[in-house]
C-alpha positions in Angstrom: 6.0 4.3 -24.3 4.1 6.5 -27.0 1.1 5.4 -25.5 1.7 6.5 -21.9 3.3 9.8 -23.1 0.0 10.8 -24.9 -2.4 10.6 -21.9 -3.8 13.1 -20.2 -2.2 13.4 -16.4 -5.4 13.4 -14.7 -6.8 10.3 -17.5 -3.7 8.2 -16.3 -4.1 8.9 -12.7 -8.0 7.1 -13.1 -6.3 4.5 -14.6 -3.5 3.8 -11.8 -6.9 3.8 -9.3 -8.6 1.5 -11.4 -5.9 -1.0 -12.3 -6.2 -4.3 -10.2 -3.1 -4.4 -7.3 -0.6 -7.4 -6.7 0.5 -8.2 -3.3 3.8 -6.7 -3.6 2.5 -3.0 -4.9 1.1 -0.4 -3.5 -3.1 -0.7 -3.8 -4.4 3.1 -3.2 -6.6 2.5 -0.9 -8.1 5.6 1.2 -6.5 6.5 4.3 -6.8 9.4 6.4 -3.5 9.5 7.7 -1.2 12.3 7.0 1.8 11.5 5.5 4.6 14.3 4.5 6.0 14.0 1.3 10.2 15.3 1.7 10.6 17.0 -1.5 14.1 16.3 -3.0 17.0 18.7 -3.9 20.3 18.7 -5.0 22.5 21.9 -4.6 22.7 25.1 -2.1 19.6 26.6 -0.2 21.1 29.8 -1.1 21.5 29.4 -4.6 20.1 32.4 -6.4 18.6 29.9 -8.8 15.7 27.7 -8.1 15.2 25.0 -10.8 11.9 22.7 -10.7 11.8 19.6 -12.9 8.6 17.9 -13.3 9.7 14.5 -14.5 8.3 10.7 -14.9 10.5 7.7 -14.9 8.9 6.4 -17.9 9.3 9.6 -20.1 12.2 9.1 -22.8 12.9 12.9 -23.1 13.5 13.1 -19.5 15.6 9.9 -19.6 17.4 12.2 -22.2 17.6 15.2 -20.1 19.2 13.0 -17.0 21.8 11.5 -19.2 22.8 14.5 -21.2 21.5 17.9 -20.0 21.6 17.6 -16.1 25.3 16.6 -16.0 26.4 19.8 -17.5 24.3 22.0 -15.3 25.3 20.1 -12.3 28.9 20.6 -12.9 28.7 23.8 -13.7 25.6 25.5 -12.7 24.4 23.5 -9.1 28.1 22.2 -8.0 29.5 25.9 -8.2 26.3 27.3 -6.1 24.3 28.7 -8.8 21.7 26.8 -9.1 19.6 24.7 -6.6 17.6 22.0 -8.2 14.0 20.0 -6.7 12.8 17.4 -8.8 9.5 16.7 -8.5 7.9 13.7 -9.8 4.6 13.3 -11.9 2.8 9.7 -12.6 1.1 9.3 -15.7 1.4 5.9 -15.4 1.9 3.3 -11.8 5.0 1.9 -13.2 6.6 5.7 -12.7 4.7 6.2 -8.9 7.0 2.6 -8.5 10.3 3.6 -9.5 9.9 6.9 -7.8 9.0 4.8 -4.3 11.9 3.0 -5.1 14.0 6.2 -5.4 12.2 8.0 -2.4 13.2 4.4 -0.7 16.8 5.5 -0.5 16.2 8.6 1.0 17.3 12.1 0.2 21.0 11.6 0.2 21.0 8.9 -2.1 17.4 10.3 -4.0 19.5 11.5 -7.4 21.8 8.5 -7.6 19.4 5.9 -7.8 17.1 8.4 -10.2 19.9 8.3 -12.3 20.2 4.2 -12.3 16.8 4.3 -13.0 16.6 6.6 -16.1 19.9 4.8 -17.8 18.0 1.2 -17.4 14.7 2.5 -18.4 14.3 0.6 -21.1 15.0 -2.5 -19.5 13.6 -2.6 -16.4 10.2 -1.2 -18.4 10.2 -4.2 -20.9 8.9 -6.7 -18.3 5.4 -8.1 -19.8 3.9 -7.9 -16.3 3.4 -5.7 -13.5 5.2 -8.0 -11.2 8.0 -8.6 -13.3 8.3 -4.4 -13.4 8.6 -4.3 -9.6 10.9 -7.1 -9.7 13.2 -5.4 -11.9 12.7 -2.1 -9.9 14.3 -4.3 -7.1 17.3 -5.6 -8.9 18.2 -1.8 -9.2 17.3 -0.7 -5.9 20.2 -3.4 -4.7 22.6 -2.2 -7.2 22.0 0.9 -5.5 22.7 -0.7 -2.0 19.1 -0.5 -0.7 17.5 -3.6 1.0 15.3 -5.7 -0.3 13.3 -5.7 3.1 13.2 -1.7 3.3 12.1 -2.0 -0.9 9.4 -4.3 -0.1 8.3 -2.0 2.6 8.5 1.2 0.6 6.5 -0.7 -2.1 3.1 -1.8 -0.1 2.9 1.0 1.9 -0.3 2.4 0.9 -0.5 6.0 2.6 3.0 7.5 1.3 1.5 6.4 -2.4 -1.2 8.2 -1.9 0.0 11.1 -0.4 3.0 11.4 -3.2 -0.1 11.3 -6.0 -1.4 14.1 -3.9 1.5 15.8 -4.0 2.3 15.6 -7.3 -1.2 16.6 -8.7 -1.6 19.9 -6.4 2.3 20.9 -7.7 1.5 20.2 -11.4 -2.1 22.0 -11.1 0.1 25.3 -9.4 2.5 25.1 -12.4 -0.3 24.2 -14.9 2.5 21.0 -15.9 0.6 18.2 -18.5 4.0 17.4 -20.1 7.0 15.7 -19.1 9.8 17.2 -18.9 8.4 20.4 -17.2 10.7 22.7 -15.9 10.3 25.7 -13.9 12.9 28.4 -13.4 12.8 31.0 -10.6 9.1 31.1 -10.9 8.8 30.7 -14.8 7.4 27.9 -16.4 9.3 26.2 -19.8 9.2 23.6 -21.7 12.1 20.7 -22.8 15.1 22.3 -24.3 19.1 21.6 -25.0 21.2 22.7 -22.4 22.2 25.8 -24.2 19.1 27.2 -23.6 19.4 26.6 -19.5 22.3 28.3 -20.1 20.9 31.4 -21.9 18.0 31.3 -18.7 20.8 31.1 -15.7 23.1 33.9 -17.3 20.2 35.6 -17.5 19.3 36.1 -14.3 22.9 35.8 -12.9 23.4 39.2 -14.9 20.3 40.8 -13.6 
């Protein structure tokens, strides 16, 4: 995990085009078909707070920051209206683009719950010793989650929604100038990882202003 961590975003992304595809993963090829990307949120359009997090399944901190940070500022920051939330993936590695096609699978209303399966069972279902065997345990989650296999399997190979969500993520990161996982960007401003007193100190911040 130290490994993927310490790439460069746009170093990983060559190596996800140049690493050889199974049958049962998406392959990148090119495609000109358009394909819109749904970005996902959690919490009130009208919130006064907009809070971006640029995140990658594989990334330990923001395993950390699901289990221990984003609780507290959904209860009391995006459940009370304060706070909307987007999270918006970034793929250093394929094995996060997969998990976040999983995710995506489920659709927006059930987005954050399987994101959250995911990041609690990181370290197993990223301990396979091949590819295949990633995917596979990608599955076993997606069904605890009550997605079908069928729908996974056709989330997984299609070629054109990978594509376009690499796109996606690469044009967002480039506006925000994110190379690090966990990013996160608050009503415009761009920070870095921190304890969930210091969201805190930002959103009374501009709740008083």
């Amino acid at each position: 995990m130290t490994k993927l961590l310490s790439l460069t975003r746009r170093a990983a992304l060559s190596m996800m085009g140049a690493t050889a595809a199974y049958s049962a993963m998406p392959a990148f090829a090119q495609s000109d078909q358009a394909v819109v990307i749904e970005e996902m949120s959690i919490g009130s359009e009208d919130a006064p707070i907009t809070l971006i997090e640029y995140a990658s399944f594989t990334c330990p901190h923001c395993k950390d920051f699901h289990a221990d940070v984003l609780p507290e500022i959904t209860k009391n920051y995006i459940d009370t209206g304060k706070v909307r939330m987007i999270y918006r993936g970034i793929y250093f590695d394929r094995l996060g683009l997969w998990a976040d096609m999983v995710a995506h699978c489920g659709g927006p209303d059930r987005y954050f719950g399987i994101a959250a399966m995911i990041y609690k069972k990181q370290s197993e279902w990223t301990a396979a010793d091949s590819a295949v065997g990633v995917v596979e345990n990608l599955y076993t989650i997606g069904r605890l989650a009550g997605l079908d296999q069928a729908d996974m399997e056709v989330c997984m190979q299609d070629n054109v929604t990978a594509q376009a969500m690499v796109k996606v993520s690469t044009e967002n990161a480039d506006a925000h100038g994110v190379n690090a996982t966990p990013t996160f960007v608050i009503n415009g401003k761009t920070m870095s990882n921190m304890a969930y007193s210091g969201f805190v100190d930002e959103f009374e911040r501009i709740l008083a202003e």
